[in-house]
N, C-alpha and C positions, 0 to 999 in steps of 0.2 A: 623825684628831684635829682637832678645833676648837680656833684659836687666836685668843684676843683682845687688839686692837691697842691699848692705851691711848693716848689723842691729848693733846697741849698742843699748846695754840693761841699766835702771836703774830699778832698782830693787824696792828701797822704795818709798810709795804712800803721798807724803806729806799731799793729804785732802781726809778726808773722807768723813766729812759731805757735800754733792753736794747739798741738797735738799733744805737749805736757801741761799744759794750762787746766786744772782744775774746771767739771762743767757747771756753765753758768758765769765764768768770773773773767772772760773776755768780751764785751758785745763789740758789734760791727760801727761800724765807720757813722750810724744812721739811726734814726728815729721816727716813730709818725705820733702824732701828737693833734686831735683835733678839742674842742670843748662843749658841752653841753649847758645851753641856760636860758631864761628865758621862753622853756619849750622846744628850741631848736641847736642844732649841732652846727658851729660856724671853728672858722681857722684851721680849719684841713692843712696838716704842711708836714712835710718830710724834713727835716733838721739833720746836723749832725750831733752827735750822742750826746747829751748833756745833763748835767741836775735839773732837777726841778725844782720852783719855789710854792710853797703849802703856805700857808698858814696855818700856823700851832693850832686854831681852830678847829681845822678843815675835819668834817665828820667820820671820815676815812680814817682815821686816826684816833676815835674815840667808841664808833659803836660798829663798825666792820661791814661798812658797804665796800667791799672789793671783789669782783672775780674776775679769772682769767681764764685762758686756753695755755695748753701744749702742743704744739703743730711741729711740724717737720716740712722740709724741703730738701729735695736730691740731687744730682746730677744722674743722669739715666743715659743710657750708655751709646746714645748719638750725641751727648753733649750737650743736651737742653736742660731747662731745669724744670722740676714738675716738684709745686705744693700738692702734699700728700693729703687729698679726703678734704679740702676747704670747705664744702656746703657741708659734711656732718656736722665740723666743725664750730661753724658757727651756728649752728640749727640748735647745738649743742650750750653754746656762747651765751645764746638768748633765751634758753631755758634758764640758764643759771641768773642771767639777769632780770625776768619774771620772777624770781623765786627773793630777790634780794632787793625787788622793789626798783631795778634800778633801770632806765631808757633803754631803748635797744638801739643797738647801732645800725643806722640803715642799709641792708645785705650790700645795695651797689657801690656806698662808701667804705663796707669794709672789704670790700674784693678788689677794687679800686685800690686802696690803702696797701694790702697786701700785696698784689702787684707789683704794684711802682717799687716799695718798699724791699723787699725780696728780690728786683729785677737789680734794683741799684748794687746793692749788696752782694751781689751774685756769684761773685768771685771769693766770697769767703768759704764756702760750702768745700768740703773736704771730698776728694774724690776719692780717697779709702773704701772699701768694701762696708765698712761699719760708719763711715764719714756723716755726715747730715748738717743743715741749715736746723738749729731749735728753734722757734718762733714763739711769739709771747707774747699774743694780746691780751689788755687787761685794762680795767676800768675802777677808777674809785672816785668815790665821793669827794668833792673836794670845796665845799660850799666849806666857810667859818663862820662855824655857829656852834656852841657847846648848849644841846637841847635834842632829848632823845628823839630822831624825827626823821622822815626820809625825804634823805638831800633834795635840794632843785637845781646843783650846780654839780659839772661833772665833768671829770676829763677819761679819755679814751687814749691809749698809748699800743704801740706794737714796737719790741726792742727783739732784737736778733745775737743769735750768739751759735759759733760751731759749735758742732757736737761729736761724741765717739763715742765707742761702748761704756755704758753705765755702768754695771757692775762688770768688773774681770773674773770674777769668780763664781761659781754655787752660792747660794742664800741658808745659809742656816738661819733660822726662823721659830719666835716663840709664837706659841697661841695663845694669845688676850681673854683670861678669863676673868677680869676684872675691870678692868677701865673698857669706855665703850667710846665708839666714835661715832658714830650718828644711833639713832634713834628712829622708828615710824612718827610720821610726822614733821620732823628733822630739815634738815639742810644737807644730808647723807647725800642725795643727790646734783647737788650741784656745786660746781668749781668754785666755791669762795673758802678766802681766807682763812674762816673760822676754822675749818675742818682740817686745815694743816696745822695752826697753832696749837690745835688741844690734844693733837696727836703725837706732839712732841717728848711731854715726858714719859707716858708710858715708853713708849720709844726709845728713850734714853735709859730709863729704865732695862728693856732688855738687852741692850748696846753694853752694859756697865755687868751684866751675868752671861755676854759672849756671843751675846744675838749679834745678827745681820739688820734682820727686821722684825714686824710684828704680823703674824695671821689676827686678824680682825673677826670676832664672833658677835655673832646678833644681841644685842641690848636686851634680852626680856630672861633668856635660862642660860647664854655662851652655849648653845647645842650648835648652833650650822655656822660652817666658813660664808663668812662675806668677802671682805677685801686683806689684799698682802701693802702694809704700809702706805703707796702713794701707787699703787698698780692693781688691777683685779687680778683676783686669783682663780685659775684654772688649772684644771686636771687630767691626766690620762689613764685610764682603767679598764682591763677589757675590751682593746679595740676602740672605746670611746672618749669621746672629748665630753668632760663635764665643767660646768663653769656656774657660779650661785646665777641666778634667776633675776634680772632685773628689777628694781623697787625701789621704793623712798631713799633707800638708807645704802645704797650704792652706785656707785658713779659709773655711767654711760658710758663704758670709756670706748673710744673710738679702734683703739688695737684689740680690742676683746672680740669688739665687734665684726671687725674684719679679720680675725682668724676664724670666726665662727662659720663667716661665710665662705671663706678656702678653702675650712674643714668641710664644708658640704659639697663646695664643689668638684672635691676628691672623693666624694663616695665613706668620708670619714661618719660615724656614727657622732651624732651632737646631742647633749644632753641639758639645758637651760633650765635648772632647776636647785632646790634645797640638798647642799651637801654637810652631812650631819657628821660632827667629829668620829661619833661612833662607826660609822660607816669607813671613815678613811683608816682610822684606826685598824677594823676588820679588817681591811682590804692587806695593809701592810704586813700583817700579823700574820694572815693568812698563805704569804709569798707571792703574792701577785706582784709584778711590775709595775709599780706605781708613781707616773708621774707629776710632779707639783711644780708649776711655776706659776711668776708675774706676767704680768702683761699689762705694756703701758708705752705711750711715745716716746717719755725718755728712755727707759730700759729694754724696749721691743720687746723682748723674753728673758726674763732671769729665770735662771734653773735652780730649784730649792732643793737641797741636796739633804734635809733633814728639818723633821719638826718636833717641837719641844710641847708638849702637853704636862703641866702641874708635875715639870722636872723629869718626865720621861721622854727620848727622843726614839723615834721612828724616821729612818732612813727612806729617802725616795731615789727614786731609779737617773742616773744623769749621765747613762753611754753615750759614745758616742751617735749610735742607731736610734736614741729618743725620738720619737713620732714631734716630740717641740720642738726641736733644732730642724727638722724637715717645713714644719709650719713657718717658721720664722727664714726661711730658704724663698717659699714658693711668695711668701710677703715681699721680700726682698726683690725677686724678682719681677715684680707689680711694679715698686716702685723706682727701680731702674728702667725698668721698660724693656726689659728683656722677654717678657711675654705679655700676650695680650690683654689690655686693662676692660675684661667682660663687666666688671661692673661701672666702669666709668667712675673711678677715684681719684685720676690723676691728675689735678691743673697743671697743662702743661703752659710755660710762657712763651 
């Protein structure tokens, strides 16, 4: 099915300066906005930025049908603009929306969407070496009815906003040996709401005794790293790249993914498996070179410069020479388009 996007245009940019603007708390000139009901997705339309009206009702609001993406867009270094990784992304999109009951949005209306949407906008995207387009599709419930059920009404949205380096610094980071974030079985894996709200206080929690963020351990004994706060968490040991092992209870994330594949394409050793506190502890103790960061679209790479276990910290490795700041180079380079895109990641417009 062919769907057409009606566009309105605003023409003036009310902010210019993006680059001390807090991220997340500028969006672009534009919005895409279509709705779901009746079984069918109709009113496809590009807007300029505006509120939305709910109803106090609307289910989204009461029992947590939402999920979304983090995407990026760049300027590459002929001056085009290339969406970074769009079909994981949304491959990615529609798992989380199988998982939360909710319609999928049809691939050629969401590439369509993004397109237009992105093309319009295009001129926000920071050409900074760390600069980026954030992207932000996201879907909730939005039927009024207060009755535990899953919604029949539903709106679909993509808002845009610049981006720059997330973290400016090293990650000092506690390890979660109490509160747990997903569970087997869980919603661990997919991009909904729930799993950023319940992760808040612990969170705050370590924020309030010095932390930066949280390392994430498995629901059953806290024995193996899962995820670092809102990014996975991956490792350098030995020559190799280790990062936890895919499963219910951690999120697919598309920059894990795609360092894992750079790292192989380098002849780097890759490891996709159970990383046991015990084992990271060894490692550090024992004087190895060890390194720990994030990995995720907003952050790219944050470097953890130390981790805190039941009030003891171990120091990880964050020279300059780190084998992650070269990972996060040869990415970079992808999505400039300063070398060749062998995997075929890059939407270019």
């Amino acid at each position: 099915m062919e769907y057409s996007i009606s566009i309105t245009r605003r023409e003036e940019r009310a902010v210019t300066d993006t680059k001390t603007v807090p991220f997340g708390k500028v969006p672009t000139e534009h919005m895409f906005i279509a709705e779901y009901k009746n079984g069918t997705w109709s009113g496809a339309r590009i807007a300029p930025f505006h509120d939305i009206v709910l109803s106090p009702l609307a289910l989204c609001l009461h029992y947590g049908q939402t999920v979304f993406e983090g995407m990026k867009a760049f300027v590459t270094d002929d001056g085009k603009i290339n969406i970074f990784r769009l079909d994981k992304h949304y491959d990615r999109f529609c798992k989380s929306l199988d998982r939360m009951c909710m319609p999928r949005v049809p691939e050629n209306l969401f590439r369509e969407a993004m397109h237009q949407l992105v093309s319009l906008d295009g001129d926000w995207i920071p050409t900074e070496e760390d600069g980026s387009l954030y992207i932000r599709p996201f879907m909730i419930a939005s039927e009024g009815r207060i009755g535990v059920k899953v919604a029949d009404e539903y709106m679909f949205m993509i808002v845009c906003s610049p981006a720059y380096q997330y973290y400016a610094n090293p990650l000092k980071v506690k390890v979660e040996t109490h509160f747990v974030r997903a569970a087997e079985g869980g919603t661990g894996a997919a991009k909904c709401g729930g799993n950023y709200g319940g992760a808040y206080f612990p969170t705050q929690l370590a924020r309030e005794e010095g932390f930066d963020q949280i390392l994430w351990t498995d629901a059953k004994n806290h024995e193996f790293i899962e995820e670092s706060g809102t990014m996975n968490a991956m490792f350098y040991i030995d020559d190799t790249l280790i990062t936890p092992a895919l499963s219910g209870t951690i999120l697919d994330g598309v920059t894990r993914d795609s360092l894992v594949g750079i790292a192989k394409d380098k002849g780097i050793k890759v490891e996709e498996r159970a990383i046991s506190l015990k084992e990271l502890v060894a490692a550090c103790e024992s004087g190895k070179k060890v390194e720990a960061f994030g990995a995720g679209t907003a952050a790219v790479i944050a470097p953890i410069e130390s981790f805190n276990i039941e009030g003891k910290s171990y120091n990880c490795y964050t020279g300059k020479d780190a084998m992650m700041y070269k990972l996060k180079d040869w990415l970079t380079e992808i999505r400039k388009g300063i070398v060749e895109d062998t995997h075929k990641w890059n939407y270019i417009l």
